[in-house]
C-alpha positions in Angstrom: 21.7 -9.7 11.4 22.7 -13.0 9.7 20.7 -14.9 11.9 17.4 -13.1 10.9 18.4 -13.7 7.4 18.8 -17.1 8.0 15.5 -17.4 9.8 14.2 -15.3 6.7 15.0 -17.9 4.0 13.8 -20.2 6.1 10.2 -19.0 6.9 10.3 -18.3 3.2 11.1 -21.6 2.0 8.4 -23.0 4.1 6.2 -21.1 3.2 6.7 -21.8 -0.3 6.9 -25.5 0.6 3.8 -25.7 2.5 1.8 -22.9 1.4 -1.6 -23.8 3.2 0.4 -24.1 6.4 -0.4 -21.1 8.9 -2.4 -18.4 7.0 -0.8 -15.9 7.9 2.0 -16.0 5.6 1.2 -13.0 3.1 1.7 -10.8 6.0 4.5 -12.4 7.1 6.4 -12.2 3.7 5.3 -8.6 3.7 7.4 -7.8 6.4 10.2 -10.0 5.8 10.9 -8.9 1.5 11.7 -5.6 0.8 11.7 -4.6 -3.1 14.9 -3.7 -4.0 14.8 -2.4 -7.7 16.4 0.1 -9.4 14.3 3.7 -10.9 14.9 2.5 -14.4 13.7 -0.8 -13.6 10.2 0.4 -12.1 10.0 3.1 -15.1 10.7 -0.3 -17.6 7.6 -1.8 -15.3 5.0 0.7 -14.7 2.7 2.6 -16.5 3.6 6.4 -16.6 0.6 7.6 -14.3 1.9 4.4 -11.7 5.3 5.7 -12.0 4.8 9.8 -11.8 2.9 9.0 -8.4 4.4 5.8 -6.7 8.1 6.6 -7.4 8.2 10.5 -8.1 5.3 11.1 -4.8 3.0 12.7 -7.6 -1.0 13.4 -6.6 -3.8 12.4 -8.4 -6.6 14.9 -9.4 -9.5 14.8 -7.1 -12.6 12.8 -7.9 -10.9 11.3 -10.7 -9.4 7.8 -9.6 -10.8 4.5 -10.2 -11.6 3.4 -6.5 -12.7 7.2 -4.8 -16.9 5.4 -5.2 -15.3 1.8 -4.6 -17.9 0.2 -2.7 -17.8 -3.4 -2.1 -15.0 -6.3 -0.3 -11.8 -7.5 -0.2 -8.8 -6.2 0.0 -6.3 -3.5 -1.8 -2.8 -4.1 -2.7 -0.2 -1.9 -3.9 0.2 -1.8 -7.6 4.1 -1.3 -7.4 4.5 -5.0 -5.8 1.3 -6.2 -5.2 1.9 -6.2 -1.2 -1.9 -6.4 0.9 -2.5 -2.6 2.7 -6.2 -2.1 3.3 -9.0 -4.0 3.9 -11.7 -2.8 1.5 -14.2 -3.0 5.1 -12.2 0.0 6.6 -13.3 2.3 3.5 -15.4 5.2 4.3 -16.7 8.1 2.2 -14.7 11.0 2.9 -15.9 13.8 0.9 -11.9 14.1 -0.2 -11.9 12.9 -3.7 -9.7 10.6 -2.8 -9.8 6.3 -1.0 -9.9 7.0 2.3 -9.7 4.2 5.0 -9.0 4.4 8.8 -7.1 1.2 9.3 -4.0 -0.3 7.5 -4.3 -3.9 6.9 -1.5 -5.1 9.4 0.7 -2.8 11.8 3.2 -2.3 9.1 1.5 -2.4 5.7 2.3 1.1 5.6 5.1 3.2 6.7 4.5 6.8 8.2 6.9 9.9 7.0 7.1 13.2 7.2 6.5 15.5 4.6 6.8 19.4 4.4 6.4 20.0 0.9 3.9 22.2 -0.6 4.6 24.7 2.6 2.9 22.0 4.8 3.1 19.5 7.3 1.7 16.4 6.7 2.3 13.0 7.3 2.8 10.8 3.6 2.1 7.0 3.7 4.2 4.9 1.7 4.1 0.5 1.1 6.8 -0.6 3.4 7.5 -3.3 0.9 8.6 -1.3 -2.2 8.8 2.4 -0.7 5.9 3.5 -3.4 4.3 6.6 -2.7 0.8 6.3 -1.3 -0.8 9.3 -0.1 -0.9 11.1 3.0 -2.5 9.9 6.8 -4.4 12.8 8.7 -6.0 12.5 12.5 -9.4 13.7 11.2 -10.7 10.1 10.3 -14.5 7.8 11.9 -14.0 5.9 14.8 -12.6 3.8 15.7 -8.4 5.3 14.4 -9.8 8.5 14.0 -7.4 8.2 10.7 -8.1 9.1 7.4 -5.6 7.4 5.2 -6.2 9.6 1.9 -4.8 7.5 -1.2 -4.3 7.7 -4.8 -6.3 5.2 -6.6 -3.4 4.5 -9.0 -1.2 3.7 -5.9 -3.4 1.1 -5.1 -5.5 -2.4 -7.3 -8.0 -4.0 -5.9 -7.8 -8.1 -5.5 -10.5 -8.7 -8.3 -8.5 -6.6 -10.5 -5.3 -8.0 -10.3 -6.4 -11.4 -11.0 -7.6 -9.6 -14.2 -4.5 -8.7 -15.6 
């Protein structure tokens, strides 16, 4: 385990050094930095909405989130930590109320758990960076997953709004 923290901070420090050098690094550092913060700390940083649904697995109403008619390109980020999850390309209409997209960004943007609240079974989505609360991932999704990744818009900022704030 030392060793991969060793190779860790070094990848890291490269990658800070050189940041142009292979373009794959904010994938990379995706994987390899975990948020590690404390309830208090993300209640201190987040607005009450952000916080009631990425830390306490909340829901938001239906048809009522900023990015459900999001059409356009780029890509979404979490708004806990900013880490990349979907391309904006992978976004389809689902009639849900809710983002939907069939495709994570990278393998393990998102991490899959399950969840039998509510009486059901489903399967909720979560940023494998910070551990924030997505939405839930169900087989009925387009070609070519067959996954509907159904999000809360407050889980998630797109990349023309965060250079906004």
């Amino acid at each position: 385990m030392l060793a991969v923290e060793i190779i860790c901070a070094v990848v890291s420090c490269f990658a800070n050094i050189a940041p142009n050098v292979g373009r794959a690094r904010p994938a990379m550092e995706q994987l390899m930095t975990n948020v590690e913060k404390t309830e208090n700390d993300w209640q201190d940083e987040l607005t009450p909405e952000q916080f009631y649904i990425l830390r306490q697995k909340g829901t938001e109403r239906p048809f009522t989130g900023a990015y459900n008619n999001f059409r356009g390109e780029g890509t979404f980020h979490c708004s806990g930590c900013g880490a990349r999850l979907f391309d904006a390309a992978t976004k389809f209409d689902s009639g849900s109320g809710w983002p939907s997209f069939f495709e994570k960004i990278t393998p393990k943007a998102v991490s899959e758990h399950r969840d039998s609240n509510h009486g059901m079974e489903r399967t909720e989505v979560t940023c494998t960076k910070c551990g924030g609360h997505l939405g839930h991932v169900f087989p009925d999704g387009p070609r070519p997953t067959g996954l509907r990744y159904c999000i809360n818009s407050i889980s998630i900022i797109h990349e023309d709004d965060m250079e906004q704030e």
